[in-house]
matplotlib code that plots the C-alpha trace (Angstrom):
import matplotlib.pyplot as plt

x = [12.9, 13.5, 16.7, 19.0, 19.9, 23.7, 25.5, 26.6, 22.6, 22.2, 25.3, 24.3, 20.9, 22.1, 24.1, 21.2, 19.5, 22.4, 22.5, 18.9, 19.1, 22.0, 20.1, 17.2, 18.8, 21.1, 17.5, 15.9, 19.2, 19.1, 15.3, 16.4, 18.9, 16.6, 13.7, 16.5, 17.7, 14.0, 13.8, 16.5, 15.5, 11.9, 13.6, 15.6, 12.9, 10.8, 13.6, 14.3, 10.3, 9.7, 13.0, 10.9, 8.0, 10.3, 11.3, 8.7, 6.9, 9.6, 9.8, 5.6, 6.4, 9.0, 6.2, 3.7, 5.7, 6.6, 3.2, 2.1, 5.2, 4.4, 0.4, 1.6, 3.7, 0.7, -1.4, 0.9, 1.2, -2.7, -3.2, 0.2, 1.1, -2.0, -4.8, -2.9, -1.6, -5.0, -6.5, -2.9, -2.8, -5.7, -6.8, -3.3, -5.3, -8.7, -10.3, -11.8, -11.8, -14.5, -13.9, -11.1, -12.0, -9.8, -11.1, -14.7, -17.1, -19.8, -23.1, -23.9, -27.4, -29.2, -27.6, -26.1, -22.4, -19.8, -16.6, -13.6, -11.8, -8.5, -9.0, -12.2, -11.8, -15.4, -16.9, -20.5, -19.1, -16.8, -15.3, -11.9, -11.6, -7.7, -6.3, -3.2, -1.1, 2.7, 3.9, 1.7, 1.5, -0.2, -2.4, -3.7, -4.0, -6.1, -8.3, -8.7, -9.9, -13.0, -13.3, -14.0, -16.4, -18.4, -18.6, -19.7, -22.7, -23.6, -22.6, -23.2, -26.6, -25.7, -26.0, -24.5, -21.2, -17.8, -16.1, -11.9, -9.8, -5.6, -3.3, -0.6, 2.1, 4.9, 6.7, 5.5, 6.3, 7.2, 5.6, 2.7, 2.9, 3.2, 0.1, -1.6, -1.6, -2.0, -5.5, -6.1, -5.2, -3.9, -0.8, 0.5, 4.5, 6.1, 8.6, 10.3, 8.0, 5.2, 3.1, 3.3, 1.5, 3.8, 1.5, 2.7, 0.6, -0.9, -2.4, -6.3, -8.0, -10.1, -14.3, -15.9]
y = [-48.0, -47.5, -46.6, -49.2, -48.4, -48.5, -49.0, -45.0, -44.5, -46.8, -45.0, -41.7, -42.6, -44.1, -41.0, -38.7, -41.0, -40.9, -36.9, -36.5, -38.7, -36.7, -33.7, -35.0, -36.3, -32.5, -31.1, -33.2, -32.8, -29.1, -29.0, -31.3, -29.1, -26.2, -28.0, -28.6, -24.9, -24.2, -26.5, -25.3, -22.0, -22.3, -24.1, -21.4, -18.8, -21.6, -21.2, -17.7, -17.0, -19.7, -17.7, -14.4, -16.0, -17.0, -13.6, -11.7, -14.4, -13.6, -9.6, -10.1, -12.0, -9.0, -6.6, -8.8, -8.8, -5.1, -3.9, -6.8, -5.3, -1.9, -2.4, -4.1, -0.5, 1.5, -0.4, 0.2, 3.8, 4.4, 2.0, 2.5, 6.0, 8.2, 6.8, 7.3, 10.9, 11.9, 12.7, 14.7, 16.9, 17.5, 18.4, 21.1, 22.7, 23.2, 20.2, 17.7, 14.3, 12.0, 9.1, 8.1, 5.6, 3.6, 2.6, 4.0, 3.4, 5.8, 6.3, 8.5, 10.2, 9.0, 5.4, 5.4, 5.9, 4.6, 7.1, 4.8, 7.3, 6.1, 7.8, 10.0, 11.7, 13.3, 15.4, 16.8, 19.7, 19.0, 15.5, 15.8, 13.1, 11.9, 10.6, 8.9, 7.7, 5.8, 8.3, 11.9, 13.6, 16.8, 15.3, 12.8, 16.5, 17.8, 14.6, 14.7, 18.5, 17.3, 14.0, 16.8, 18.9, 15.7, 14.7, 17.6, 17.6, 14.3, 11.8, 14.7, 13.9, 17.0, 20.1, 22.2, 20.0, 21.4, 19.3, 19.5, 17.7, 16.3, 14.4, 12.0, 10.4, 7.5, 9.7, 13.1, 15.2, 18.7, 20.4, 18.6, 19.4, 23.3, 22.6, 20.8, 23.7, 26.2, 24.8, 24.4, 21.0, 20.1, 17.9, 15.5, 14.0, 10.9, 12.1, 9.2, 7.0, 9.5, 11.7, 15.6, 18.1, 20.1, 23.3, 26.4, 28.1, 30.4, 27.6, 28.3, 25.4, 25.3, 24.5, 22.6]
z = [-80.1, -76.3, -75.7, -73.4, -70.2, -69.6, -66.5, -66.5, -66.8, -63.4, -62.0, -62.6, -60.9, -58.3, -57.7, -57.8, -54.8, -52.6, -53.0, -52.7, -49.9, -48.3, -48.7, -47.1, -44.3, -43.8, -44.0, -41.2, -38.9, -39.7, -38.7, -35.7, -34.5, -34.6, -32.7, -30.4, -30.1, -29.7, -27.0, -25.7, -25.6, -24.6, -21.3, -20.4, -21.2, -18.6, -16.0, -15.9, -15.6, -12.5, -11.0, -11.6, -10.1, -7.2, -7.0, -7.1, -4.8, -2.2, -2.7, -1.7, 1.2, 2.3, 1.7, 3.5, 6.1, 6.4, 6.0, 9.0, 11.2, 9.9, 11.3, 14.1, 14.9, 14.0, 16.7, 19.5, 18.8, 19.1, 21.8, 23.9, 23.1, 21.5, 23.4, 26.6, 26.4, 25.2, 29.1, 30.1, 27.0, 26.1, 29.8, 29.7, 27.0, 28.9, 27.1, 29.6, 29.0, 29.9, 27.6, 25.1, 22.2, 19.7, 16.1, 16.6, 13.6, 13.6, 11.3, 9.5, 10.1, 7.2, 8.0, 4.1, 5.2, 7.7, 9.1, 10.9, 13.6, 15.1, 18.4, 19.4, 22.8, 24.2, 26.6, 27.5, 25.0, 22.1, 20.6, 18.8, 16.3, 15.9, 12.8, 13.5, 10.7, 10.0, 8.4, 8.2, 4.8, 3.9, 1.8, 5.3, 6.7, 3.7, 4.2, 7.7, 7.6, 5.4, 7.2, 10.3, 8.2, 7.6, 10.8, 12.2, 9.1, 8.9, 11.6, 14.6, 16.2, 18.4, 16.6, 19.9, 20.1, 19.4, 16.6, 17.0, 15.1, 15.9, 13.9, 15.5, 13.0, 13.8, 11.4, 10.4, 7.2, 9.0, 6.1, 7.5, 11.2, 10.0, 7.5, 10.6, 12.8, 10.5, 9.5, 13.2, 14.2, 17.2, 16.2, 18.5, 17.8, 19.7, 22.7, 23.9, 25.6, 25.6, 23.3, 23.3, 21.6, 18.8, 19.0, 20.4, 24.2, 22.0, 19.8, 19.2, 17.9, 15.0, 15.4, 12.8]

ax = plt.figure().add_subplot(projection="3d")
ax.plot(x, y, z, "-o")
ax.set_aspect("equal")
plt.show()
């Protein structure tokens, strides 16, 4: 026989919904809340990497902006202070000058390679190729020797012509001046308004 359902049968069932339901509905608000936190966190996470976005957008700017001011400086040096002095000092030394160039790009023989030179000063007899730089290091020393050596080798249609080099520097590492010179550079260093050549009377250039 099936046994009768009492009202304590109904009750206790009934009671069983209600806590299932309860725990059902503590589950979803839990999972709720934790979507929420997520949410939460997820837009913070958002906002802190569009304000290192913004950040690092305006730190680029700043650098732009140096490194255009920074150009800008290097410009006037070789136009309004390097290029200049170039006749005076050079001719104090016993080096004619018949013709002074800024940013001269040259070809090599074999028309495979292309040398940039900040200022090239010429005559009938010899060319001295000037590197100018912001800030001279040894190393810009160490590659302006070999940018010299190639010159003379393979951009040189003149086989006769004395190859001298200089370096000129908005700010110069005086480990580099002494390097400079010692390798037989003529170095030239900002004086005020004008240009002057660091190297000593005795100085004997180097021939490449």
């Amino acid at each position: 026989m099936t046994k009768a359902v009492t009202f304590d049968d109904v009750w206790t069932m009934f009671q069983e919904m209600v806590r299932e339901d309860r725990e059902r509905r503590a589950e979803l608000d839990r999972r709720f809340q934790e979507t929420d936190r997520k949410f939460q966190e997820t837009r913070l996470q958002f906002q802190e990497t569009r304000l290192q976005f913004q950040e690092t957008d305006r730190k680029i700017k700043e650098v732009s902006k140096q490194v255009g001011a920074l150009s800008s400086r290097w410009g006037e040096f070789v136009e309004g202070y390097v290029a200049p002095a170039c006749n005076r000092i050079f001719a104090e030394r016993g080096i004619p000058v018949h013709r002074v160039s800024i940013r001269v790009l040259v070809t090599s023989l074999d028309g495979n390679r292309q040398m940039e030179i900040d200022v090239m000063v010429e005559n009938t007899n010899c060319v001295v190729l000037v590197e100018v730089k912001s800030r001279l290091t040894i190393e810009d020393v160490r590659k302006h020797l070999l940018r010299l050596s190639d010159y003379k080798k393979n951009f040189s249609n003149n086989p006769a012509i004395q190859v001298m080099g200089a370096v000129a520097g908005i700010r110069m590492d005086e480990q580099a001046a002494t390097f400079a010179m010692e390798q037989g550079l003529f170095v030239m260093v900002q004086s005020g308004k004008n240009v002057k050549l660091a190297n000593d009377a005795v100085f004997k250039p180097a021939s490449f």
